[in-house]
C-alpha positions, 0 to 999 in steps of 0.5 A: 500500500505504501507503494500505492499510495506514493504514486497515487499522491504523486500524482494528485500532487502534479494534478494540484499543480498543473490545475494552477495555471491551466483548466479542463475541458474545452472552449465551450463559452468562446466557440458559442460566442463565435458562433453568434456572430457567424465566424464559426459553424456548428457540426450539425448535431448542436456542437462544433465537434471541438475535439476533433483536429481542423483542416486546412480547409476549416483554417483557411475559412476562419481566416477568410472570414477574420478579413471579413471577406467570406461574402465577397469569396463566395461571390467572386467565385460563384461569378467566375472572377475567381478560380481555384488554382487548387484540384484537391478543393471541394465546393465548399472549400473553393471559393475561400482557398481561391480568394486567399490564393488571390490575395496571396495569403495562403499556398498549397501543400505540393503543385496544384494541391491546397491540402484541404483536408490535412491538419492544421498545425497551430503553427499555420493558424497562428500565422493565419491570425497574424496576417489577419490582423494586418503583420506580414510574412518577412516583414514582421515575422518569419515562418519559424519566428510567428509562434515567439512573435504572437506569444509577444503580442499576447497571443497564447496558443491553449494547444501548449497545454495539451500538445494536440492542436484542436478545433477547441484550440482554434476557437480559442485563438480565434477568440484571442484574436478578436480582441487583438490591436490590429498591427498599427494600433487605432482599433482591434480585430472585432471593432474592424470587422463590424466596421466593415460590416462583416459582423452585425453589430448587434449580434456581437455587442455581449462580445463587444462589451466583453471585450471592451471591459477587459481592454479597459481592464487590461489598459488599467493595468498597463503601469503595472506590468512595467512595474508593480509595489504591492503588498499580498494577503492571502488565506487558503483552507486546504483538506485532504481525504483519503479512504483506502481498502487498508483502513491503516492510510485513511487520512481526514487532514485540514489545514488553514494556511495564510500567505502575508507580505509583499512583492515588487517587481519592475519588467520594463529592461532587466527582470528584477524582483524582491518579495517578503513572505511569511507563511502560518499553516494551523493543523490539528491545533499547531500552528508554524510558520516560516519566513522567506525573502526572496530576490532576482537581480541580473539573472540570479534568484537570492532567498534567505530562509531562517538563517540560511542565505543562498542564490542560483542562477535563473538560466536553468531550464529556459533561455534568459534572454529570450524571456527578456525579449518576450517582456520588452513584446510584451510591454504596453500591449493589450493581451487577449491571452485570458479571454477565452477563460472568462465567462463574464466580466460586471463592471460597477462604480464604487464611489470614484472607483470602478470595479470589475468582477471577472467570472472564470468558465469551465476552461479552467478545469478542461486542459487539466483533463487532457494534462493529466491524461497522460499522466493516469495512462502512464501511471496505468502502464508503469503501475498497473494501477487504474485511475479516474480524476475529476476536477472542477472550479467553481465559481472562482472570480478575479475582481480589480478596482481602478481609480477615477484615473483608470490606474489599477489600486486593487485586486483580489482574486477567490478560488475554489478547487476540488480534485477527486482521484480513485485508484485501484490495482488488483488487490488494493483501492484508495479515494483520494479528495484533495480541496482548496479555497482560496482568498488573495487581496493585493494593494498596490502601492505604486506601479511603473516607474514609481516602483524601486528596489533596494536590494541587500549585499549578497556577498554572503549568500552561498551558491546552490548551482553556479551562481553569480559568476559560478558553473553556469547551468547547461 
């Protein structure tokens, strides 16, 4: 059982963690969203077959209709002004593979072949989203370059998450996109296409508000993502149960966990951080708690913890530069990278100060699905061990309040998580029910250039891997 029980909490551990940073299931609410200003197209039987893989001739579609062309395609093509150069395109294909061909914006696989019904890779549709929100080819990015230069822009390819580029991907950078400056500035993609009259107006204004909310939102906090002084309260229940056929494991554990201190960081040219945190956990009637200060300066992680003092270099595991080069893309530009994890947004006025409410979706809790996967197939193979995982959200709600200047003042986020794991081999069984609900307040204290650290003389503080000056990492 011990055996049994360490892979199993390994696994509901890393289940936790990922559950973090990304979600289950699919992009339900942002594919019914496209679907209501006619950019997307049902399968027939009252869904958008999310999970299956899209085609090149799906891609090219979307893409057309991102240029607010589709009626002008069709009608060229049905009068004759245009042909398909391609012979493996069916009628429905053709007019979109016809206009973007005319127009230069896409080519076939091989001579005289569009490869219609190939997969799409999320490399080639995210270059579509780049022409269609009006960067070039060579000029602006290259081939092997438009997946770095989107995630620049702001634009994240949900694929990552799960390693297979699905419609349900699609429909989320689609959605991204939408909200996306177009190159130049002045307006963004979906405010372009109802412009044109492409998108009726009407159709598309809960998406319109939406969007609109979070770009004001996201302009609110364009100071703090040069720089950012804010203290952090935050206070966390966590329980663990575990129900085992060997009664000896059962396990009913709680904890309250509480998170004080404060954080500053400035983004706008060289990474630098400093955070003061003292953590209290209270379990079955003890309670201990630990300081730690943490620093990055130049590339090099310092943490003092009690009476030790030690660094490490940050160029483990990732390129230092290119994450440099991602926050100077990144900065002053409004990123649509969240969008298509928030169900709604409710914007208020609290006396001179605006507050605005975000309600996360289900998507939240289906990429975890096809990440964990993975692991509970492994997990069966190596262990012999059968598992199910369930994991769910529910009504988590980030809220920011802004002062009558826009400038962000506030934020606090409330989190619900609950994971329910059962496993079982040929002579053994075990529960596990992992829940957390968590509050976090942030006041934020200054932002931009306002934002200054003062850091300690490190001197003393040992080398972990390297270090400053050390062994550099391969």
């Amino acid at each position: 059982m011990k055996r049994f029980l360490t892979i199993l909490l390994a696994t509901l551990a890393l289940t936790a963690a990922l559950c973090v940073s990304a979600s289950a299931s699919s992009f339900d609410g942002a594919a019914a969203e496209l679907a209501a200003i006619g950019m997307l197209r049902g399968d027939g039987n009252g869904g958008y077959a999310l999970d299956s893989a899209p085609t090149r001739t799906q891609a090219a579609i979307m893409l057309v209709r991102l240029y607010g062309a589709e009626e002008e395609a069709k009608a060229a093509y049905a009068s004759g002004e245009l042909k398909c150069p391609f012979t493996d395109m069916n009628e429905t294909g053709a007019p979109y593979a016809a206009w973007l061909a005319d127009k230069g914006l896409a080519s076939g696989t091989s001579a005289g072949a569009f490869g219609g019904s190939n997969p799409c890779t999320a490399k080639a549709y995210t270059i579509f989203l780049l022409r269609a929100l009006g960067y070039k080819d060579g000029e602006d990015f290259t081939a092997a370059s438009a997946q770095e230069f989107a995630m620049g822009l702001g634009l994240l390819d949900t694929s990552l998450f799960t390693g297979k580029f699905l419609r349900d991907d699609l429909a989320a950078m689609t959605y991204q996109a939408l909200g996306m400056d177009m190159k130049g500035g002045g307006t963004y993609l979906l405010a372009s296409l109802i412009e044109s009259g492409a998108v009726d107006a009407e159709a598309a204004r809960p998406t319109t508000e939406k969007i609109e909310a979070y770009r004001a939102l996201q302009a609110s906090g364009a100071a703090a993502a040069q720089g950012l002084d804010a203290d952090i309260d935050a206070n966390m229940s966590i329980g663990l149960v575990l129900k085992a056929s060997d009664a000896s494991v059962n396990m009913d554990e709680q904890a309250a966990v509480s998170v004080k201190g404060s954080i500053q960081a400035i983004l706008d040219q060289d990474f630098q951080m400093a955070m003061d945190m003292t953590v209290s956990m209270k379990a079955d009637g003890v309670t201990e708690e630990e300081k730690g200060q943490y620093w990055l300066k130049d590339g090099v992680m310092y943490v003092r913890s009690g009476e030790e003092a030690y660094q490490m270099p940050m160029n483990m595991g990732m390129d230092w530069e290119d994450f440099k080069t991602l926050l100077e893309q990144s900065a002053g530009k409004v990123s649509p990278a969240m969008l298509p994890f928030v169900d709604s947004i409710a914007v208020q006025t609290s006396g001179e100060n605006t507050v605005c409410t975000l309600k996360l979706n289900d998507a939240f809790t289906s990429i975890v699905d096809g990440l964990t996967a993975s692991v509970l197939d492994v997990l069966s193979v190596e262990s012999d061990i059968q598992a199910d995982l369930d994991i769910s959200m529910e009504g988590s709600t980030v809220t920011y309040t802004m002062d009558k200047d826009g400038a962000l003042k506030s934020a606090r986020a409330d989190l619900t998580l609950k994971v329910e794991m059962t496993a079982s081999d040929s002579e053994e069984s075990l529960t596990a029910v992992f829940t957390a609900d968590m509050d976090m307040d942030m006041t934020i204290k200054a932002t931009g250039k306002d934002v200054k650290i003062t850091f300690p003389d490190f001197s003393g503080f040992e080398s972990l891997y390297g270090g400053a000056g050390g062994v550099e990492a391969a």
